[in-house]
N, C-alpha and C positions, 0 to 999 in steps of 0.2 A: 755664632757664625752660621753661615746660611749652608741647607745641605750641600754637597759635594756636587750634586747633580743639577742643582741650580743656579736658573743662567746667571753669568755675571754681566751687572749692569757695561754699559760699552762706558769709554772713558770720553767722551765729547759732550753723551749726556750730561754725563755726570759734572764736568768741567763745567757748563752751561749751568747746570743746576747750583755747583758753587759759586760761583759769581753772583747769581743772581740772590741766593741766601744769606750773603754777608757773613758769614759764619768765618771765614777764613782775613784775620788783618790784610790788611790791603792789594787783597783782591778784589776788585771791581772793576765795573764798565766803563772806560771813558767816553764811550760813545752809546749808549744803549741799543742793544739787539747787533752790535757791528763791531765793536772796538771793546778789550778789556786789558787789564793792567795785572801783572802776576807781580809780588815784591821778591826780588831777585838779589839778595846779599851773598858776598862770596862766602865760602864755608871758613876762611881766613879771618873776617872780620872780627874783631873784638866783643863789638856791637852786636851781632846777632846773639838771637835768642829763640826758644824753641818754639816761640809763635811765629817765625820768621820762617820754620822750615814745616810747620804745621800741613799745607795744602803739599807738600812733597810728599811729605809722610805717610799721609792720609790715603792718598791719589795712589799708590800702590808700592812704597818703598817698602814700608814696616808691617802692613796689617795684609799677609797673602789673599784673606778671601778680598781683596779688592786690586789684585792684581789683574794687567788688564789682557798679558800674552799668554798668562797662564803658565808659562816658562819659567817665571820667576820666584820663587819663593819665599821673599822678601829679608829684612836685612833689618832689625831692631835699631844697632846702634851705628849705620852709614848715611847721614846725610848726603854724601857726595853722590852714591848711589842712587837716592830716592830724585833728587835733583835730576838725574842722567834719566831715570825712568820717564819719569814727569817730561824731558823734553823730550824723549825716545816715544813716547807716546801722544805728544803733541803733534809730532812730525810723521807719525803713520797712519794718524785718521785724516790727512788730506783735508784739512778743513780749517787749517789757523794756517796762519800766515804774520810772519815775525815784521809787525810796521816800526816799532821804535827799538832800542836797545839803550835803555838808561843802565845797566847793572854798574857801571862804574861811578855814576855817582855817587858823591859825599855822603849826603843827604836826603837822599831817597833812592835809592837803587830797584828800577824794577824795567821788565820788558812788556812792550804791549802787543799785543796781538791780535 
């Protein structure tokens, strides 16, 4: 982990930077440079899997030094948690803007922004 004193990356970069890495299952761009797709399955579903909550986790649920308010000190084993950070943190850097809302689909559940 990175010293105490050092800055933590802001989370819009970072967002930006996952997307475009492909590292995270189906995250990516539907629109390149404008449009992107988060896979958004309820914590209910059968189906999901811990690739499915991977970029929630990541993004500052479970791992504190990538927490983004600092406030938080993260939460190993809450999905529902990391999920709520993730949009809690979409929605304070003023810069995503929610265009689709698939999460209830069958078959691909995800929101684009």
């Amino acid at each position: 982990p990175p010293p105490r004193d050092a800055p933590k990356q802001r989370f819009a970069p970072w967002l930006l930077s996952a997307v475009d890495s492909g590292r995270f299952r189906g995250l990516r761009w539907t629109q390149p440079g404008r449009a992107f797709r988060v896979p958004w399955k309820h914590n209910a579903r059968r189906d999901r899997t811990s690739a499915d909550l991977e970029v929630f986790r990541v993004s500052g649920g479970a791992e504190p030094a990538r927490t983004w308010s600092g406030r938080y000190e993260g939460c190993p084993e809450d999905p529902a948690k990391w999920k709520t950070n993730f949009r809690g943190a979409l929605t304070s850097t003023g810069m995503f803007k929610l265009l689709e809302d698939n999460s209830k689909s069958g078959d691909d559940p995800h929101k684009v922004f």
